[in-house]
C-alpha positions as CSV (number, residue, x, y, z in Angstrom):
1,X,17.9,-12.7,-4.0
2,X,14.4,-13.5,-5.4
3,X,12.4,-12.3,-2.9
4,X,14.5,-9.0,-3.1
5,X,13.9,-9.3,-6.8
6,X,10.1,-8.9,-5.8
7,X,10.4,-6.3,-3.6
8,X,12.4,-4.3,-6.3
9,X,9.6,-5.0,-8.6
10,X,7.2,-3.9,-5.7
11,X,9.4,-0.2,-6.0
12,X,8.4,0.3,-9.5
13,X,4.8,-0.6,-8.6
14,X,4.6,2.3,-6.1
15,X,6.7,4.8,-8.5
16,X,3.5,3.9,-11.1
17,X,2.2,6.6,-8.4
18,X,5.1,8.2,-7.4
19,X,6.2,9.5,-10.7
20,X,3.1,11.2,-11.4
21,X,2.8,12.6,-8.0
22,X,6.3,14.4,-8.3
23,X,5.5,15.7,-11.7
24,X,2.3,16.8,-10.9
25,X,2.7,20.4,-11.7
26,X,4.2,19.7,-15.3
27,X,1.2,17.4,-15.8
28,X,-0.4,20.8,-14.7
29,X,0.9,23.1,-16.7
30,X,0.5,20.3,-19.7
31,X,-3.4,20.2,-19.3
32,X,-4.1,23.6,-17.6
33,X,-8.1,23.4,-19.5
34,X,-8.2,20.1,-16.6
35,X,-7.4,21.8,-13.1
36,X,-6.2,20.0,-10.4
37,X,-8.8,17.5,-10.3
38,X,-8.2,16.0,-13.5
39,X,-4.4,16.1,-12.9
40,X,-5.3,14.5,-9.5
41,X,-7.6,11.4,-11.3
42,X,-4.3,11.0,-13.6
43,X,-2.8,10.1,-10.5
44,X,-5.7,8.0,-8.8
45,X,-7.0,5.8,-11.4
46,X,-4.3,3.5,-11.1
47,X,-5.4,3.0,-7.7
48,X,-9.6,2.8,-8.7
49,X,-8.1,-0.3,-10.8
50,X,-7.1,-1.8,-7.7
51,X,-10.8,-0.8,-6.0
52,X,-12.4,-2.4,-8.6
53,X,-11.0,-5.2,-9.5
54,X,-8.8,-6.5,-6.6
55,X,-10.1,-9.5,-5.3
56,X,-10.6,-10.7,-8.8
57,X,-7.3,-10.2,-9.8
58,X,-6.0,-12.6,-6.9
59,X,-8.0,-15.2,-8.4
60,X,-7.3,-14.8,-11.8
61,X,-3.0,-14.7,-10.8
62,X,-3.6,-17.9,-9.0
63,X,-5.1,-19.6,-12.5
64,X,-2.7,-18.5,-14.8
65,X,0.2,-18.8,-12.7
66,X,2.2,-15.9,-10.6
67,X,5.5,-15.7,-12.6
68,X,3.5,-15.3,-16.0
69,X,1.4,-12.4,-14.1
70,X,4.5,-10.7,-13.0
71,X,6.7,-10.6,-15.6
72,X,3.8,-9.7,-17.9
73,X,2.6,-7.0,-15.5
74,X,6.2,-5.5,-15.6
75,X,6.6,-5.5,-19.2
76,X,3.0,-3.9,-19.4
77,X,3.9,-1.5,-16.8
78,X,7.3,-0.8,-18.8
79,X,5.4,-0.2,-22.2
80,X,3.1,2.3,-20.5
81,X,5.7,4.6,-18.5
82,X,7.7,4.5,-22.3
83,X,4.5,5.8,-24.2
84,X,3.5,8.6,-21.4
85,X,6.8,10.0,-22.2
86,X,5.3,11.1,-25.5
87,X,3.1,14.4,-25.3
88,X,0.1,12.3,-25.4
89,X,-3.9,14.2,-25.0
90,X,-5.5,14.0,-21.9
91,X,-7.2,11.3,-23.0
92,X,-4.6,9.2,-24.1
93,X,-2.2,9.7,-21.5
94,X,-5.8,9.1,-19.0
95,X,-6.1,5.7,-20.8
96,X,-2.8,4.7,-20.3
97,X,-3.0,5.2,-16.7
98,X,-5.5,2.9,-16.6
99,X,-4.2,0.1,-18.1
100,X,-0.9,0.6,-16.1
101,X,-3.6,0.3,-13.1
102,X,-3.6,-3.3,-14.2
103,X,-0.4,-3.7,-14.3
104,X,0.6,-2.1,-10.8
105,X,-2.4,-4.7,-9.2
106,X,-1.0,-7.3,-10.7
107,X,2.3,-6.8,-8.8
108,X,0.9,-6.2,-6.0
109,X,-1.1,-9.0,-5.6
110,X,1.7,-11.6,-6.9
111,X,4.4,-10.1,-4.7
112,X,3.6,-11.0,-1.6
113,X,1.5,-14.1,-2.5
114,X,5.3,-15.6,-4.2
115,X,7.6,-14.1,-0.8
116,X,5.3,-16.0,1.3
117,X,6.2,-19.1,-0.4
118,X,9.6,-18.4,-1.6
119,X,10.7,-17.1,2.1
120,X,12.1,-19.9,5.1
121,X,9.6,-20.0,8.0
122,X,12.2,-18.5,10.2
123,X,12.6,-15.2,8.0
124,X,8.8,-14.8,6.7
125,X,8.0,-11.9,9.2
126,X,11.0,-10.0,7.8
127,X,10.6,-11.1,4.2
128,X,6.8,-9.7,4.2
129,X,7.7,-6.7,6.3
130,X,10.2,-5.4,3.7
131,X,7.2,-6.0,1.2
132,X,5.5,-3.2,3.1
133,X,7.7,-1.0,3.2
134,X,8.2,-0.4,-0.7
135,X,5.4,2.6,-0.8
136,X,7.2,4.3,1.6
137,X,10.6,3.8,0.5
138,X,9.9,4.3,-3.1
139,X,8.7,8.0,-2.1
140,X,11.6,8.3,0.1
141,X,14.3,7.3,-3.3
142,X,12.0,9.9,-5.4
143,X,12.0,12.2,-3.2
144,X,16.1,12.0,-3.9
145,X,16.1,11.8,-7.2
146,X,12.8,13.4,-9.2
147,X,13.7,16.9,-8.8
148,X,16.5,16.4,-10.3
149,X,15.3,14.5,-13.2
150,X,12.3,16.6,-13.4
151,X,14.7,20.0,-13.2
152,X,14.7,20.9,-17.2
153,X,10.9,20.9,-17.2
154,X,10.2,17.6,-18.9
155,X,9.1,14.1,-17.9
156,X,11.1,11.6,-19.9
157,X,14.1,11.4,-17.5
158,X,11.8,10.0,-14.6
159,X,9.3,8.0,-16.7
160,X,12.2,6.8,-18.5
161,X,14.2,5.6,-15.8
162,X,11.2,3.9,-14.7
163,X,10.7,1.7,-17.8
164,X,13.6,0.6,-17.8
165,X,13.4,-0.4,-13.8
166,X,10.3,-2.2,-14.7
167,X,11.1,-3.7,-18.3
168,X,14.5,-4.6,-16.1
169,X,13.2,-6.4,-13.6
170,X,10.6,-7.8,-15.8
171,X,14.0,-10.0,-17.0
172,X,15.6,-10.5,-13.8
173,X,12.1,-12.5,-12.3
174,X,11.7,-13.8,-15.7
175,X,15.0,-15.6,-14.8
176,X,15.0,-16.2,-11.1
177,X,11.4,-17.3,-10.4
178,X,10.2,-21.3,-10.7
179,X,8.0,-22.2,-13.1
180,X,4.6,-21.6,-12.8
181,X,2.9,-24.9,-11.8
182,X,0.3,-27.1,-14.3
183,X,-2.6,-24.6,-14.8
184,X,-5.6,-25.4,-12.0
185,X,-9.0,-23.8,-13.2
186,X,-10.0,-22.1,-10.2
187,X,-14.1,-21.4,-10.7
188,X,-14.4,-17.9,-11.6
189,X,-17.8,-16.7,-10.4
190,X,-19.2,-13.2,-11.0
191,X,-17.7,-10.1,-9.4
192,X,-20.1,-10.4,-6.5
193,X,-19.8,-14.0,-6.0
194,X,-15.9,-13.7,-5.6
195,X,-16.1,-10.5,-2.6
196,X,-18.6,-12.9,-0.6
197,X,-16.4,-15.7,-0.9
198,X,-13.7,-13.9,-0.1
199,X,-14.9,-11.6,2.6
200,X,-16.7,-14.0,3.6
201,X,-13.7,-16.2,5.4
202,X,-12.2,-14.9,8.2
203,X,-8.6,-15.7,7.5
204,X,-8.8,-14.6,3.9
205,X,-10.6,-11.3,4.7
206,X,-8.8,-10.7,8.0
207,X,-5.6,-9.0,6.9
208,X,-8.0,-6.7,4.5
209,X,-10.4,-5.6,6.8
210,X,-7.5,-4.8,9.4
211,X,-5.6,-3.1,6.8
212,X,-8.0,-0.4,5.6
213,X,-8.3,1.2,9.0
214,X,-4.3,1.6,8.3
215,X,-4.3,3.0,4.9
216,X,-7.0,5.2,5.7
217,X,-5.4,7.0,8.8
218,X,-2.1,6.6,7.9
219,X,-2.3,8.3,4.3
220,X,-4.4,11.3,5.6
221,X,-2.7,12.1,8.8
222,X,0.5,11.8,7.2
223,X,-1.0,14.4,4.7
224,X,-2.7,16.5,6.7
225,X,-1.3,16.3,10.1
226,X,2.1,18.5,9.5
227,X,0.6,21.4,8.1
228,X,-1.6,22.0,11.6
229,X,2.0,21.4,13.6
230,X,3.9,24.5,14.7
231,X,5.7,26.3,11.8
232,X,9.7,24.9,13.1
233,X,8.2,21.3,13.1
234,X,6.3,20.6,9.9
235,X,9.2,19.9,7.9
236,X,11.0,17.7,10.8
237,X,7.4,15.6,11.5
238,X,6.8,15.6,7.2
239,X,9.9,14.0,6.6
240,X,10.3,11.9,10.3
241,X,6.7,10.1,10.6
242,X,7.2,8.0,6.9
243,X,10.8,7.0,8.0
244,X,10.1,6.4,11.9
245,X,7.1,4.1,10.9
246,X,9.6,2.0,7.9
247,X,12.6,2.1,10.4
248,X,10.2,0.8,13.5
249,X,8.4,-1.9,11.2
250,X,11.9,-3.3,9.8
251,X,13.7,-3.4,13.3
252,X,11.0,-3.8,16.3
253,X,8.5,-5.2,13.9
254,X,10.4,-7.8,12.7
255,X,11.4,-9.0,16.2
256,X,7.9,-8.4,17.6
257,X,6.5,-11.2,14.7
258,X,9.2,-13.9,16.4
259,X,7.7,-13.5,19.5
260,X,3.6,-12.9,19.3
261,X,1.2,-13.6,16.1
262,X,1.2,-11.3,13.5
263,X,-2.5,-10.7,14.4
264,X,-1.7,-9.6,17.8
265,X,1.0,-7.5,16.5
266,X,-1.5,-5.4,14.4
267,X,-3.7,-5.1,17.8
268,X,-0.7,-4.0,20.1
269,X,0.3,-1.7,17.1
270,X,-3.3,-0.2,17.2
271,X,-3.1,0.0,20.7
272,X,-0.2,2.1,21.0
273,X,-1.6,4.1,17.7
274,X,-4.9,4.9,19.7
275,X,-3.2,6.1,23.2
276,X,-0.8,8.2,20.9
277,X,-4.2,10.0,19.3
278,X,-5.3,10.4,22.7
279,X,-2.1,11.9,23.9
280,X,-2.7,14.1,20.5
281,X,-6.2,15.5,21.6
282,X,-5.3,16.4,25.2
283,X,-1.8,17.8,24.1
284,X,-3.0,19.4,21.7
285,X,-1.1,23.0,21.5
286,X,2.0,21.8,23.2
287,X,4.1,21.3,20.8
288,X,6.0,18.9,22.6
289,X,3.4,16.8,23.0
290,X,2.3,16.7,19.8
291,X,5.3,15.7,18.6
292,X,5.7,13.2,20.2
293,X,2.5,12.0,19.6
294,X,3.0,12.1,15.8
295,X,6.2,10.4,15.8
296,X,4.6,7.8,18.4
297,X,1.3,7.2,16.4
298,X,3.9,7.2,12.6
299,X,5.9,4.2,14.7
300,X,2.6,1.8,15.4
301,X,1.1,2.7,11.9
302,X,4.9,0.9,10.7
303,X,3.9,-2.2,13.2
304,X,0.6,-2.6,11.7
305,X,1.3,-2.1,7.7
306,X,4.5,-5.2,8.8
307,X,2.7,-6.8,10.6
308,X,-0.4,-6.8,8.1
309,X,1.4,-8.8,5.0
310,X,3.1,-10.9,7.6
311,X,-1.1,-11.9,8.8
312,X,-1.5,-13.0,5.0
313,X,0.7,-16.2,5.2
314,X,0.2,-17.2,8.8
315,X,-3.5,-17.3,8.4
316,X,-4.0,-18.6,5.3
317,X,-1.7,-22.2,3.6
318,X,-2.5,-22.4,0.6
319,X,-1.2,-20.0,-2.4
320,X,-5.0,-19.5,-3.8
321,X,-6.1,-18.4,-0.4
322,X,-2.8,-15.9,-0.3
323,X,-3.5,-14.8,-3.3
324,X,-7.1,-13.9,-2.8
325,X,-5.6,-12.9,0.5
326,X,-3.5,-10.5,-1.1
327,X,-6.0,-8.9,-3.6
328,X,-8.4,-7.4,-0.7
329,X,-5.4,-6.1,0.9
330,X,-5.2,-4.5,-2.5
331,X,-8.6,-3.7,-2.6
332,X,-9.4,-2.5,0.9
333,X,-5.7,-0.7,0.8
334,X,-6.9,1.6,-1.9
335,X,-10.3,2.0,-0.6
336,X,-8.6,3.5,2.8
337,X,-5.9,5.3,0.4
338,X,-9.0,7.3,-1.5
339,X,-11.3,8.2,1.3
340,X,-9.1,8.6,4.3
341,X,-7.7,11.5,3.3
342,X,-11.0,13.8,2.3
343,X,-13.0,12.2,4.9
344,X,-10.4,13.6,7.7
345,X,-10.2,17.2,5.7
346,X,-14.0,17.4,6.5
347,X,-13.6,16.4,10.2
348,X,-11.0,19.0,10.4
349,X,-13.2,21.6,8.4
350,X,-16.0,21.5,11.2
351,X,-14.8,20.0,14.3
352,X,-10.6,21.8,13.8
353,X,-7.7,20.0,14.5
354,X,-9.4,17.6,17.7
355,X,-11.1,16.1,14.6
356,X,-7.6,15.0,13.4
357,X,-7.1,13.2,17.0
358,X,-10.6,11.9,17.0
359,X,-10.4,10.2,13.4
360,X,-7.0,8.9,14.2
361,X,-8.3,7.2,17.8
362,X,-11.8,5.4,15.8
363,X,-9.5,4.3,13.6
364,X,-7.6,2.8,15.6
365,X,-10.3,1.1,18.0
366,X,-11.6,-0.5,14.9
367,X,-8.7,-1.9,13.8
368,X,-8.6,-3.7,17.5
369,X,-12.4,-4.4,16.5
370,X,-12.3,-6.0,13.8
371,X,-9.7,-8.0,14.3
372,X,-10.8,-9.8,17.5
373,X,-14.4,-10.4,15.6
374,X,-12.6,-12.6,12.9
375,X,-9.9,-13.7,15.6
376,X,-13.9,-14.7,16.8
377,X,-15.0,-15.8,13.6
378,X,-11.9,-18.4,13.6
379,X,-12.8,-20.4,16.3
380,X,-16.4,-20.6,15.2
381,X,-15.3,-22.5,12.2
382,X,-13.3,-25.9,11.6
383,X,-9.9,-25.5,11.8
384,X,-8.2,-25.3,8.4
C-alpha cells in the first residue's frame, strides 16, 4: 500500500507537467503578448529545477529525512496548483512554476529512493518498474479526463483536482510512511563538488548516464516520429508507442529483471532499440515496416526506463547512495527531456526523416556504451 502510495504521489509529480501541457492553449490565449515560447518555458521550468539542482536535491533529502521531503513537497506542490488557479500575471504564475519545480524534484527523487527500501527483495524489479511508468500513465489518465475538465474554457477544474491529489496524498504518506531516522549531517560541498562526487562513482552515476540516452530518444521520437508516418497510422502509432513501451516494461520487464541484472536489461533493451532504428532507416517508406519498427523501438525504450530505476537499488546499498542515485536520474532525465527533442527536429530539418532513424540508432549504441564503461569502471574499483 505504501509503495503504491508513492507511486500515486509520483502521478501528481508528472501532472505538475501534464496539467499545463493540456491547457496549453488557454495559457495561450491568457498571455497572447508571450507566444508560444513563453507558454512553452511555463511548462519547462519545472523541469530546469530538476537540471539544476538535481544531484543536490538527493543529498539534501537524504539529510533531512525522506518522509519530511515528501510530504512537504506535496503540500508545496498542493499550495502552488491552488494559487495558479487564480488569474495570476505572467510573472507570477512563471514564479510559481518555479517553486513547484522544487516541489516536483523533491518527489521524484524521494520516490524511488523510499520503494527501494520499503519493497521485498523478491518484488523490487516490479515495485521500481511501476515507479517508471508514472510519466506515462499520468499522460495516459489526462489524456481521459483534461478535456473535459478543461471544456468550459477555464483551468480551475484540472488544477483543482490536482491540489487536492497532491495536498491528499500529502496525508496519506504523512500517515503510512516510518519515521524519518535521527538526522545524519551529510557534508554538503559546493554545487561542483557534489556532480564530481557523484558522477564520479560508477554505481551512483550509472543509472544516470544510461538514462539520458532514454529520455532523450524516447521523448523526441515519440514527439516527432508520428507526424512523418503515413496519414492512417499517426493516430494508431501516437497513441500505441507510450502504452506498448508501459505495457512491455510492467509484464516482460518485470520478468526479464528475475532473470538477468537490471544493467544487462537496459543493454538488451538498447539492443533491440538500435536493430529496430535500423529496421526504421532501411524500411523506411513501407509503411509496414515502419510500423513495426515504431512499435518495436516504443517496447525496448519501456525495458530500459524499468529497467533503469530497478539499476538504482541493485547497484547502490545504502539510502544516501540511492538518493544521490536518484537525483542524476533526475538530472540527466531532464537534460535528455529538453534537448532530445530540438536536437532531432534539426537532424530531421537537414538530413529528412533517415535523420530520425540515425538519432534513434546513436542513441541507442551509447546507451550499450556507456553502460559497459562503468560496468568497466566497477571492477576497477573495490567492491562495495
Amino acid at each position: 500500500m505504501t509503495v503504491l502510495a508513492l507511486w500515486c504521489a509520483g502521478l501528481g509529480a508528472a501532472a505538475q507537467f501534464g496539467k499545463m501541457s493540456f491547457a496549453f492553449d488557454l495559457f495561450s490565449a491568457r498571455y497572447p503578448d508571450h507566444g508560444p515560447v513563453g507558454i512553452g518555458l511555463l511548462v519547462s521550468v519545472v523541469g530546469i529545477v530538476g537540471l539544476v539542482f538535481g544531484t543536490t536535491a538527493g543529498l539534501l533529502v537524504a539529510r533531512i529525512g525522506p518522509r519530511r521531503a515528501i510530504v512537504a513537497a506535496l503540500a508545496l506542490g498542493a499550495v502552488m496548483s491552488a494559487v495558479q488557479i487564480l488569474p495570476l500575471p505572467y510573472a507570477a504564475l512563471f514564479l510559481t512554476r518555479g517553486i513547484e519545480g522544487f516541489s516536483h524534484l523533491a518527489i521524484v527523487v524521494v520516490g524511488p529512493t523510499m520503494i527501494a527500501g520499503l519493497a521485498p527483495p523478491r518484488h523490487q524489479g516490479l515495485a521500481m518498474t511501476l515507479w517508471s511508468s508514472f510519466f506515462g500513465v499520468t499522460y495516459a489518465l489526462l489524456a481521459v479526463v483534461a478535456p473535459a475538465l478543461l471544456s468550459g474554457g477555464d483551468t480551475g477544474p484540472l488544477f483543482g483536482l490536482h491540489a487536492l491529489w497532491m495536498a491528499g496524498f500529502a496525508l496519506v504518506l504523512r500517515g503510512l510512511l516510518p519515521a524519518d531516522p535521527a538526522a545524519v549531517r551529510h557534508p554538503m560541498t559546493g554545487l561542483v563538488g557534489q556532480h564530481m562526487a557523484i558522477y564520479a562513482s560508477p554505481r551512483i552515476a550509472a543509472p544516470a548516464t544510461g538514462f539520458v540516452c532514454y529520455t532523450a530518444l524516447y521523448v523526441a521520437v515519440l514527439t516527432l516520429l508520428p507526424p512523418l508516418m503515413p496519414p492512417d497510422m499517426q493516430a494508431g502509432v501516437a497513441a500505441g508507442m507510450p502504452l506498448l513501451s508501459i505495457a512491455v516494461s510492467m509484464t516482460l520487464g518485470v520478468w526479464m529483471l528475475g532473470r538477468i541484472t537490471a544493467v544487462q536489461l537496459v543493454q538488451a533493451g538498447f539492443a533491440v532499440g538500435a536493430l529496430a532504428a535500423l529496421a526504421l532507416w532501411i524500411g523506411w517508406g513501407q509503411g509496414a515496416v515502419m510500423l513495426a519498427a515504431s512499435l518495436t523501438l516504443a517496447a525496448a525504450m519501456g525495458i530500459v526506463q524499468g529497467a533503469s530505476f530497478a539499476a538504482i537499488p541493485q547497484l547502490n546499498d545504502s539510502d544516501l547512495d540511492r538518493a544521490r542515485a536518484s537525483g542524476a536520474v533526475a538530472q540527466l532525465g531532464n537534460l535528455g527531456t529538453t534537448t532530445g527533442t530540438p536536437l532531432l527536429a534539426a537532424l530531421i530539418v537537414m538530413a529528412g526523416p533517415g535523420g530520425l532513424a540515425g538519432f534513434a540508432l546513436l542513441l541507442c549504441l551509447s546507451g550499450i556504451a556507456v553502460h559497459s564503461w562503468q560496468a568497466r569502471r566497477r571492477l576497477a574499483v573495490l567492491p562495495r
